[in-house]
N, C-alpha and C positions, 0 to 999 in steps of 0.2 A: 879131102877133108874127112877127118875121124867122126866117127858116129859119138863119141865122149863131145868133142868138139862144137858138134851142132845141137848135141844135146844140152851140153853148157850154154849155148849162146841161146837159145830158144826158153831157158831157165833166167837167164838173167832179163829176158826179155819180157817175162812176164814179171819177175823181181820190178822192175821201171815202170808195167803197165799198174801194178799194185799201188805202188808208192803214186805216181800221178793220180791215178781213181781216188786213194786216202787223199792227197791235197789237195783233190778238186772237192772233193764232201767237204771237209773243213772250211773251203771258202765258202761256198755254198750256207755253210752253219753263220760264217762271220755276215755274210751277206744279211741272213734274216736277221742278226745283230744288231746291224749296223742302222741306223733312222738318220735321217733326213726331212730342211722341213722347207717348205717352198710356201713363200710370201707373195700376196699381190695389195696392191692399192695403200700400201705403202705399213702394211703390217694388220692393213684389217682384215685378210682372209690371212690363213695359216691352213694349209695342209702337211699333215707327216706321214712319212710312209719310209718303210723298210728299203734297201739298197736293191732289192727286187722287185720294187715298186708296188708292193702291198700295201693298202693305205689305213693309216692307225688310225688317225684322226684328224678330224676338222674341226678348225676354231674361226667363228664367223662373230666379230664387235657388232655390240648388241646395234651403235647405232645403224647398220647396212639394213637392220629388220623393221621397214618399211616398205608397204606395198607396192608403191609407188618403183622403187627401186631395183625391184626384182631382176629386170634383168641384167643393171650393174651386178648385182649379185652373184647372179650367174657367171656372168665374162669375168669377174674377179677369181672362183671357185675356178675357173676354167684357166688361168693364168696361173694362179697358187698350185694345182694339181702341174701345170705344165713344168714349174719353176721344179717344182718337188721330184720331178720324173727325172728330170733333166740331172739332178744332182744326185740322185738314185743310179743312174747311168754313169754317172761321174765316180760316184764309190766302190761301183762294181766291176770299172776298168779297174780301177787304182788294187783293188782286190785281186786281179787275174792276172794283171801286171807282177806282182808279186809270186801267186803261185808260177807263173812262166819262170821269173828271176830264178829262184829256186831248184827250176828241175834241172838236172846237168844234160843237156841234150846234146846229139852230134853236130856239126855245122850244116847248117842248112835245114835242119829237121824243125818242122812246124806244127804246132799244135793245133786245132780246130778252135781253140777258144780265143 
């Protein structure tokens, strides 16, 4: 094998490592985009949070703020944050699924993500 040869393929191989790193930052960017919101007790807690699972915010109906209730309260925050993770995980396959689609790979060759 010619030294042009392996010099070429060792070029094109970093050409493909380039391009995968750019389309993995991009989903990454779409990732922090993308929001999601996870419901419990039938819409009275609400949490949102990024396809990363960063959480934007929480929305708690006023009626749940009784003392008495607190720990409903809890187990509901604790269900709406699970629903919200869950579908955070769900947007972030559907995302890598994508960038995978995309990259022209050889047969058999698999990506870490």
């Amino acid at each position: 094998m010619s030294t042009n040869s392996i010099e070429d393929m060792m070029q094109a191989a970093q050409q493909a490592s380039d391009m995968i790193n750019k389309q993995m930052e991009e989903a990454q960017h779409k990732l922090d985009a993308i929001e999601v919101e996870g419901v419990a007790g039938g819409g009275l807690v609400k949490i949102r949070c990024s396809a990363k699972g960063k959480v934007n915010g929480i929305g708690i109906d006023d009626s749940l703020l009784k003392p008495d209730d607190k720990t409903i309260l809890e187990d509901l925050v604790t269900a709406a944050f699970n629903d919200a993770r869950a579908k955070a995980d769900e947007a972030a396959e559907e995302e890598m699924r994508k960038v995978r689609h995309g990259i022209q790979l050889p047969p058999g060759f698999k990506l870490p993500f």
